[in-house]
C-alpha positions in Angstrom: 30.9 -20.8 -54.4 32.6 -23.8 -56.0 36.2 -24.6 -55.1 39.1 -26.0 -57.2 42.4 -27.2 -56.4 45.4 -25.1 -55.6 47.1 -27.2 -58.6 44.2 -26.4 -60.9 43.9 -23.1 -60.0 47.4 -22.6 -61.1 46.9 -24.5 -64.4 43.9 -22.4 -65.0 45.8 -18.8 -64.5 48.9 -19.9 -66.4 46.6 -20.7 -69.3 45.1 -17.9 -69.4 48.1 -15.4 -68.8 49.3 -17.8 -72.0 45.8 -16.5 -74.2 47.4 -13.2 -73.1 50.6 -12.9 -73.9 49.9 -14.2 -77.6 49.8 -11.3 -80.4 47.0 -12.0 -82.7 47.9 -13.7 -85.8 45.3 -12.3 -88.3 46.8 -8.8 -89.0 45.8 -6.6 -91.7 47.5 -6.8 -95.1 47.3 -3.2 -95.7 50.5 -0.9 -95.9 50.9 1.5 -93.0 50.4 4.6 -95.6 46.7 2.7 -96.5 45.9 2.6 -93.1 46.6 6.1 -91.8 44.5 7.2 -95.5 42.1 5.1 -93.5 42.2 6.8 -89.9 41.9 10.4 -91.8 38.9 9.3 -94.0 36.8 8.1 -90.8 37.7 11.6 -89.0 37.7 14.2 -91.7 36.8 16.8 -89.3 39.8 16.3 -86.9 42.7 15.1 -89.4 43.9 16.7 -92.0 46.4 14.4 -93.3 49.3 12.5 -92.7 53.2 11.7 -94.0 55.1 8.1 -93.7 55.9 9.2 -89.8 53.1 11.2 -88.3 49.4 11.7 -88.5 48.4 15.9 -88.7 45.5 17.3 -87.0 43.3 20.4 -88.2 44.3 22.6 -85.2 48.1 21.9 -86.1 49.1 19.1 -83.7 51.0 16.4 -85.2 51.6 12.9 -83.7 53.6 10.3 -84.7 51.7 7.4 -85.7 54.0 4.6 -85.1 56.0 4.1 -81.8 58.8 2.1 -83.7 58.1 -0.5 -81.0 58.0 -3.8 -83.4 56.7 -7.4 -82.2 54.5 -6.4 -79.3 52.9 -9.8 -77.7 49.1 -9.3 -77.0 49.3 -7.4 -73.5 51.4 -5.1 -74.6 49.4 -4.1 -78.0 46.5 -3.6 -74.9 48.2 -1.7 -73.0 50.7 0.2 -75.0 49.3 0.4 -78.9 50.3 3.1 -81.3 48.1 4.9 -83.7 49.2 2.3 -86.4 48.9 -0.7 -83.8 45.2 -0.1 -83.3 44.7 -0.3 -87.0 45.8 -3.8 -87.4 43.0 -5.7 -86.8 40.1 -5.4 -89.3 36.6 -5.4 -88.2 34.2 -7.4 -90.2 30.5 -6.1 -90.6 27.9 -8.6 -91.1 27.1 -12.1 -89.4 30.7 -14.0 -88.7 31.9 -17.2 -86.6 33.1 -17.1 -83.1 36.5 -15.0 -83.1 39.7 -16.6 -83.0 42.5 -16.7 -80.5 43.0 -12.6 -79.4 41.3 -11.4 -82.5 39.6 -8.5 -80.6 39.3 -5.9 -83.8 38.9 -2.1 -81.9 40.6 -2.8 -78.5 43.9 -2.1 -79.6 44.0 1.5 -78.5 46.4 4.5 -78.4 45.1 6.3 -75.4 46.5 10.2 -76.7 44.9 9.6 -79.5 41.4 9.3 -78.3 42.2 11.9 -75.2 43.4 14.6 -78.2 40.3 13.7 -80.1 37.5 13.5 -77.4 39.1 15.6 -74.4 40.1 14.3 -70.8 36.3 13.2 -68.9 38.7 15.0 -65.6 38.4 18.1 -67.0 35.5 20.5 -66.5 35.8 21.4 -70.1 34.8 18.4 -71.1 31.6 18.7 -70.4 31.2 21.3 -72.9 31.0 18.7 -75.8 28.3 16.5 -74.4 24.7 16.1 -75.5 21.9 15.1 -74.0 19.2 12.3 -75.6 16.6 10.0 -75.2 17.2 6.4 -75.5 14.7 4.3 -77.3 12.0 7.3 -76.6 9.2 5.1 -77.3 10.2 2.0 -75.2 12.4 3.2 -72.5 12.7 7.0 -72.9 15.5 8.1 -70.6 18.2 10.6 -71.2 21.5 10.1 -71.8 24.5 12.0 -72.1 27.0 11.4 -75.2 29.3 13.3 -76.7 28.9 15.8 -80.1 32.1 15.1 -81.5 32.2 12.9 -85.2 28.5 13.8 -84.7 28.2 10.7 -82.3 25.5 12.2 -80.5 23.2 12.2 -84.0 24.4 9.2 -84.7 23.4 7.6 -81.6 19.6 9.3 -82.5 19.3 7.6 -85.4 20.4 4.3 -84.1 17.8 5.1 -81.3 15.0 5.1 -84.1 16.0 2.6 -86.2 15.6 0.6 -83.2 12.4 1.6 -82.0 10.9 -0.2 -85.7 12.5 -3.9 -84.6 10.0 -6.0 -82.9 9.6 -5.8 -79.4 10.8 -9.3 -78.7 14.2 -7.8 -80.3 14.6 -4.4 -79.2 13.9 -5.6 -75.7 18.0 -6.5 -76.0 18.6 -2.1 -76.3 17.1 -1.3 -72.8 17.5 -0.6 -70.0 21.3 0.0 -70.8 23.9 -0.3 -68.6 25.8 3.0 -69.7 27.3 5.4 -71.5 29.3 8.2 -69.8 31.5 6.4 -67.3 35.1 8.6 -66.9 36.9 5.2 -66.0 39.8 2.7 -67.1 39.5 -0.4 -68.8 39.1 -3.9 -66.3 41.8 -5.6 -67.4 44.2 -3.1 -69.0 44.1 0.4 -66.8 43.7 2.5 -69.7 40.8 4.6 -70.3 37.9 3.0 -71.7 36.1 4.4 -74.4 32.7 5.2 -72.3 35.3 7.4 -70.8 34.9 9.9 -73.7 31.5 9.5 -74.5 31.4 7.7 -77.6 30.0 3.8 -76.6 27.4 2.7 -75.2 26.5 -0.9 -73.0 22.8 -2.1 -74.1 21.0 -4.0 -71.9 22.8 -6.3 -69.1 20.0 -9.4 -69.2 21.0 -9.7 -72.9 24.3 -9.5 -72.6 27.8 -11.8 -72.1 31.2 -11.0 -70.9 34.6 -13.0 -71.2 35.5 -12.4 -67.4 32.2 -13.4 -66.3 32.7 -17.2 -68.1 36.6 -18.0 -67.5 37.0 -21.3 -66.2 39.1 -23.1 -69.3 42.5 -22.1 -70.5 40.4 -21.3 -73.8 37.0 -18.9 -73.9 34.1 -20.3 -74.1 32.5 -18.0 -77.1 28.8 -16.5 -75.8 26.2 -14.3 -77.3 22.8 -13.4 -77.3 22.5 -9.6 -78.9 20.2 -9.9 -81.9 22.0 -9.6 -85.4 19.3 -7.1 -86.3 20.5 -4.8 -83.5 24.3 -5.2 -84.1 23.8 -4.8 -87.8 22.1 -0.9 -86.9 24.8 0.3 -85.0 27.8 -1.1 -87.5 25.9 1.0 -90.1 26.2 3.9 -88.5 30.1 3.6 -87.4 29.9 1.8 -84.3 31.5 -2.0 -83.8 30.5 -4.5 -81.6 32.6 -6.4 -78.4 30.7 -9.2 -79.5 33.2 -9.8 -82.6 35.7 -9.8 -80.4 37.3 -13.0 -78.5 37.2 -11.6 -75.6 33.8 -10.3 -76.2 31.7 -7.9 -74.8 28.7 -8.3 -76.3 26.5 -5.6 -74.7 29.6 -3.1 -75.8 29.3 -0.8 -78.9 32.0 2.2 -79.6 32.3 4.6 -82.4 35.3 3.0 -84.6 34.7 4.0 -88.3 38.1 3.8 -89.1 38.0 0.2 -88.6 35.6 -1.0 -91.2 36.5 -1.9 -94.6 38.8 -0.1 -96.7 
């Protein structure tokens, strides 16, 4: 293992604790009421609505949908977002540059929300919502376990198909994955990760780059090797990529429809 200096060391970790701490600068320039029309549009079968305050849910739950919490730096957006917070960011389909500074469009999460929509992965009843598939059926052909809910698990069929067409050279990126299922917080945040409840999926690990596996500059070296082809599959069907984020993940896809364009 290569050593550094005590004095570099520091440098290095006050650098990056700086890259945290920064709120992104590119926000959305949509109205809070636009983006809660948003958030029920993308789950029509769980919201039914919302006012200037709260979001409302089909069974009768209401949440409020802004935590009243105003200039949150970057960590605390991470660790602490509202239901408006994790709106703010827009995702961009199609091919794009490197992201900038903290522009990490879907990370931004409000942990009840997702818990209320998907259930808690601790719970035995959570079980009951999961479905069982074969990945890549052709190529690889193992089952995986997913969850029903926003009709992910059909979703993640079709993606599975429209995969199976790309050339082998390209589809050799979608297997063996890494995961799905995996009832566990996020690395760098503590809050639950969306494999948690079922609804991403990590494609294959030889393919695949990771921001904490390349930090050794106060800035992010930008990485990626997932083929466009494969990306642009899943972002049809709902999903968005870690690899659009700055601190990518670029073998990471999760079911975020309410963050693509308006």
């Amino acid at each position: 293992m290569n050593r550094i200096s005590l004095g570099a060391a520091a440098i290095l970790i006050g650098q990056l604790l700086f890259c945290q701490l920064l709120a992104p600068t590119e926000l959305s320039a949509e109205t809070a009421d636009q983006s809660l029309d948003r958030l029920v549009r993308a789950y029509p079968e769980a919201l039914s609505g919302h006012d200037d305050r709260d979001i409302f849910w089909r069974d009768g739950t209401i949440m409020h949908a802004d935590d009243g919490i105003g200039a949150k730096s970057f960590d605390e957006l991470l660790r602490n977002a509202s239901i408006l917070d994790q709106l703010r960011l827009p995702y961009l389909t199609g091919a794009s540059r490197p992201p900038q500074l903290n522009d990490d469009p879907g990370r931004f999460r409000n942990e009840a929300f997702f818990r209320k929509m998907y259930g808690d992965c601790h719970n035995s009843d959570f079980q009951k919502n999961l479905a069982t598939i074969a990945w890549l059926p052709r190529s690889w052909g193992k089952e995986i376990r997913v969850t029903r809910i926003n009709g992910i698990a059909d979703r993640l069929k079709a993606i599975s198909t429209e995969i199976e067409e790309l050339e082998p050279s390209i589809k050799a990126a979608a297997f063996p994955i890494a995961g799905v299922l995996a009832c566990r917080p996020v690395a760098d945040t503590g809050k639950m990760s969306v494999h948690g409840y079922a609804a991403a999926i990590d494609l294959n690990l030889k393919y695949s780059d990771y921001w904490l596996w390349s930090g050794k500059s106060g800035t992010i070296p930008y990485k990626n090797r997932m083929p466009r082809e494969i990306v642009d599959i899943f972002e049809r069907h709902g999903f968005i990529w870690g690899g659009k984020w700055y601190h990518y993940d670029t073998m990471h896809f999760e079911y975020r429809p309410e963050l693509f364009s308006r």
